[in-house]
Every structure is written in C-alpha cells, then in structure tokens.
C-alpha positions in Angstrom: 0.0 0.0 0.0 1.2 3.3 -0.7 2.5 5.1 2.1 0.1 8.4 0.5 -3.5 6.3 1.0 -3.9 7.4 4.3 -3.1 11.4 4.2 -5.1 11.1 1.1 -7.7 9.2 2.8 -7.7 11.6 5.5 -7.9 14.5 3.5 -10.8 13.5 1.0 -12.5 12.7 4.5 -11.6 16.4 6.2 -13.1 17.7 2.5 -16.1 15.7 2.7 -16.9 16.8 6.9 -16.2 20.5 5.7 -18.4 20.2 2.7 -21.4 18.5 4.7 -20.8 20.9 7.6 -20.9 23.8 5.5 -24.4 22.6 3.6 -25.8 21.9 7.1 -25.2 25.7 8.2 -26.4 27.0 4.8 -29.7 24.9 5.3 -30.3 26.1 8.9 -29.1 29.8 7.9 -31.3 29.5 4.9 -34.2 30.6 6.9 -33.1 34.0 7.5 -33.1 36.7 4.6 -31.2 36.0 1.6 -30.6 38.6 -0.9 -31.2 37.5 -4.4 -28.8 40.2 -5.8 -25.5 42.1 -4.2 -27.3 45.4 -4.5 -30.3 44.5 -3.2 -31.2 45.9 0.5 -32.1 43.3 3.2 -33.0 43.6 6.6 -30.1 42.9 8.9 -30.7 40.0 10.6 -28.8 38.8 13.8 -27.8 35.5 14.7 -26.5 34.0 17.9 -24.5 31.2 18.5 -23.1 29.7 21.6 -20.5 27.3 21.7 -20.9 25.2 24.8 -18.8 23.4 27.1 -20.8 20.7 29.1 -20.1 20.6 32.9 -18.3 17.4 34.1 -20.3 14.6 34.3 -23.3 16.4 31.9 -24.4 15.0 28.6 -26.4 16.3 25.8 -29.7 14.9 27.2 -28.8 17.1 30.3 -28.3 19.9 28.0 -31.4 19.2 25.9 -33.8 19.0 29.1 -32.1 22.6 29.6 -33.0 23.9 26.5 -36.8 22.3 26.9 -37.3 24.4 29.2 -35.7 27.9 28.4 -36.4 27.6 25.0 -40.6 28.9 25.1 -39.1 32.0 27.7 -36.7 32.7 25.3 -38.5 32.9 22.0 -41.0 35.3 23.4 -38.5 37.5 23.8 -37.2 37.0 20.4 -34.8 34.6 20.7 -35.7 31.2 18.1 -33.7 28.3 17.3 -32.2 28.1 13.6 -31.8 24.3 14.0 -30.9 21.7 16.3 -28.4 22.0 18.6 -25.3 20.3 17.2 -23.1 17.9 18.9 -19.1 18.6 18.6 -18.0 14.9 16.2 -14.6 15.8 14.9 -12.4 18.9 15.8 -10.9 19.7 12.5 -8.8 22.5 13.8 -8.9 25.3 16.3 -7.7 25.3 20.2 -10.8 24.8 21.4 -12.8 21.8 22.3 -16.8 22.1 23.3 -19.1 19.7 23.5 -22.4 21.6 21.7 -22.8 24.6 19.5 -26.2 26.1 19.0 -27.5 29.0 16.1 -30.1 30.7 16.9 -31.7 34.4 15.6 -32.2 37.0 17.8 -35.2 39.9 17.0 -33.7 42.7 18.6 -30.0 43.0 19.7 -30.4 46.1 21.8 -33.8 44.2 23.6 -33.5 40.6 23.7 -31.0 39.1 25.9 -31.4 42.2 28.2 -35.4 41.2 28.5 -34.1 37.6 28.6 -32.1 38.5 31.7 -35.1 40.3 33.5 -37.5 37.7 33.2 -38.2 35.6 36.4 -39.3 32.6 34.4 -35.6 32.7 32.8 -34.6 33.5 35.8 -35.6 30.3 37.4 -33.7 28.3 35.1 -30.0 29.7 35.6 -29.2 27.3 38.4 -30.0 24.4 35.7 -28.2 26.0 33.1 -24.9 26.5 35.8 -25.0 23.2 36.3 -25.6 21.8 32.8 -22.2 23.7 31.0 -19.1 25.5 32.3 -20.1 28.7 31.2 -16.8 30.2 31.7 -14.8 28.0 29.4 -18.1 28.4 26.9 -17.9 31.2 23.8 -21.2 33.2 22.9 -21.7 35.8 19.5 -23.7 37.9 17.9 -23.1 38.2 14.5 -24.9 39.8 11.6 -24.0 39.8 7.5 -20.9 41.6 6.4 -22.6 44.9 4.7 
C-alpha cells in the first residue's frame, strides 16, 4: 500500500466533513433573509450562537432538558432556534474543544437578551443551566451579514 493512501484518505475525509458541515449551516441559515442580488437591500438579521462546554459529568440529554425548558421564555423574547443543537463529532482545527454549538436568531440585539435577563421565568432556570455547561470556558456571539 502506498504510504500516501492514508493522508489522502484523511484529506478526502476532512473535505467531505467540511463540505457536509458547510451545507448543514447553509440549510439552517437558509431561513433567514437572503438577498437574491449584491445590490439589493435586506433587513439585517442577527444571529446568535453559543458554543458550549458541558459541565463534568453532563451529557447532551442534560443539556437538551435545559433547553426544553428555556427555549418557550426565550423565544418570546425573540430569541428562536435556527436548527438543532449540534453535537461537537470531529475537531478539525482550532484550540478549542466544546461539547455543543447552537445558532439561533435574535429579533432585537439592543432588547433581547437584556429582557431575557429580566424575566423571572428565565430567571428560574440559571441554576440548571450553571450546572448543565461550564459557562466560563463556553464562547457566545452575535453576529450579523458583512454589509
């Protein structure tokens, strides 16, 4: 066998993961605006996404029941799921390591989180979510469209 198969192998592989990761975020992006031209004007539309560590001994199931129950407080404040929330597979580069990353858009970027944070029924929920990731390890963003 040649000794090239594997980084070959390895590569193709890399390409392919890269390729079906980049189609997945396209499809879950794809609900948000999309101009059909370069000139053409579009609502900015913000996106967050939080890329989670887990808390020792948590699992995505403890991370799901989390988001059961935040999920309806947060979305009447404007803050909605673009997909699922996405388990880490294969790190194909970085110097990081988490365990989930979630997209999600957010309504109003002065309002949301702010409202988010003043809501009891949020509120009640923090100690879970402490406990379900290390949330000072975990990375959060809000990122809109280049203009």
């Amino acid at each position: 066998m040649s000794s090239n198969v594997f980084p070959r192998t390895l590569l193709v592989g890399a390409a392919s993961a890269a390729i079906l990761f980049c189609s997945a975020c396209s499809s879950a992006l794809a609900g948000g605006p999309v101009a059909s031209s370069p000139n053409m004007a579009q609502p900015a539309t913000t996106y967050f996404v939080d890329i989670l560590y887990l808390q020792e001994g948590k699992t995505a199931a403890d991370a799901k029941a989390y988001f059961g129950n935040v999920e309806p407080v947060v979305a009447a404040h404007g803050l909605r799921r673009v997909g699922p929330a996405y388990v880490i597979t294969q790190k194909m580069g970085g110097d990081i390591e988490p365990d989930l990353v979630n997209v999600w858009t957010v309504s109003s970027p002065k309002n949301t989180f702010s409202d988010i944070f003043d809501d009891e029924n949020y509120l009640q929920h923090v100690e879970q979510r402490n406990a379900t990731f290390d949330m000072p390890r975990s990375h959060m963003f809000l990122m809109q469209a280049i203009k």
